[in-house]
C-alpha positions in Angstrom: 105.5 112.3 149.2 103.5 112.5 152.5 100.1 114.2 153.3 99.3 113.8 149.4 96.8 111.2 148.3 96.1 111.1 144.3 92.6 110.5 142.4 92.8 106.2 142.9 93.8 106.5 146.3 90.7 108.5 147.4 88.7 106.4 145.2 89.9 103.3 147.1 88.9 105.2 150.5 85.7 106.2 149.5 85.4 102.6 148.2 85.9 101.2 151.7 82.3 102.8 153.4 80.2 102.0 150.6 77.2 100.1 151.1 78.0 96.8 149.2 81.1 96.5 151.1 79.6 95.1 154.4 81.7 91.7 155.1 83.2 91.3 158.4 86.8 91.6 156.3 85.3 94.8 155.1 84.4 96.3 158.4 88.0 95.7 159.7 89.1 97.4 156.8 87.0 100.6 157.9 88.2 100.4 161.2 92.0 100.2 160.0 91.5 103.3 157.3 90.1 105.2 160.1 92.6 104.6 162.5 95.5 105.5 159.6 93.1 108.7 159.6 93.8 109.5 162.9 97.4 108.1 163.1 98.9 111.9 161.4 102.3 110.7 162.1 102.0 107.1 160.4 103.6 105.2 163.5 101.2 103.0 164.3 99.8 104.6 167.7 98.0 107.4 168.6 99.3 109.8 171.2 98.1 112.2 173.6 98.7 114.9 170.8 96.9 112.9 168.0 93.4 112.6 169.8 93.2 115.8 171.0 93.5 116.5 167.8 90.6 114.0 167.1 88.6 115.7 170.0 89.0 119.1 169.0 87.7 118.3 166.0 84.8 116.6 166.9 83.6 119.3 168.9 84.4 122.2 166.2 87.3 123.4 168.4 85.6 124.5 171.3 87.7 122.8 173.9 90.8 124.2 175.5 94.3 122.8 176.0 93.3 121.7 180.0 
C-alpha cells in the first residue's frame, strides 16, 4: 500500500537524523531519505511539479503558480 508508512518504518526514519548516526555512510543515507521525501511519485526524479511542491511548502504557501 502507498503513502502508508507503519510504526518500524518511521522508527527507522527518525533513526536516520539522530545524533549518533554521523558517518559519512550515514549522511548519504539522510540525503537519500530526504530525496525519497521529496520524490511523491517514487520514480527516481523530481519534476517541475515535485519542487514546487517542495517550494510552496517551504515558504508556508505564499507563492503563486508564476
Amino acid at each position: 500500500m502507498k503513502n502508508v508508512v507503519d510504526f518500524g518504518e518511521f522508527l527507522k526514519a527518525l533513526a536516520t537524523f539522530h545524533k549518533s548516526n554521523q558517518a559519512p555512510q550515514r549522511e548519504e543515507d539522510k540525503l537519500r531519505f530526504l530525496f525519497r521525501v521529496f520524490d511523491q511519485d517514487g520514480d527516481g526524479l523530481l519534476s517541475q511539479a515535485e519542487m514546487r511542491a517542495i517550494v510552496k511548502k517551504i515558504v508556508n504557501n505564499q507563492l503563486d503558480d508564476t
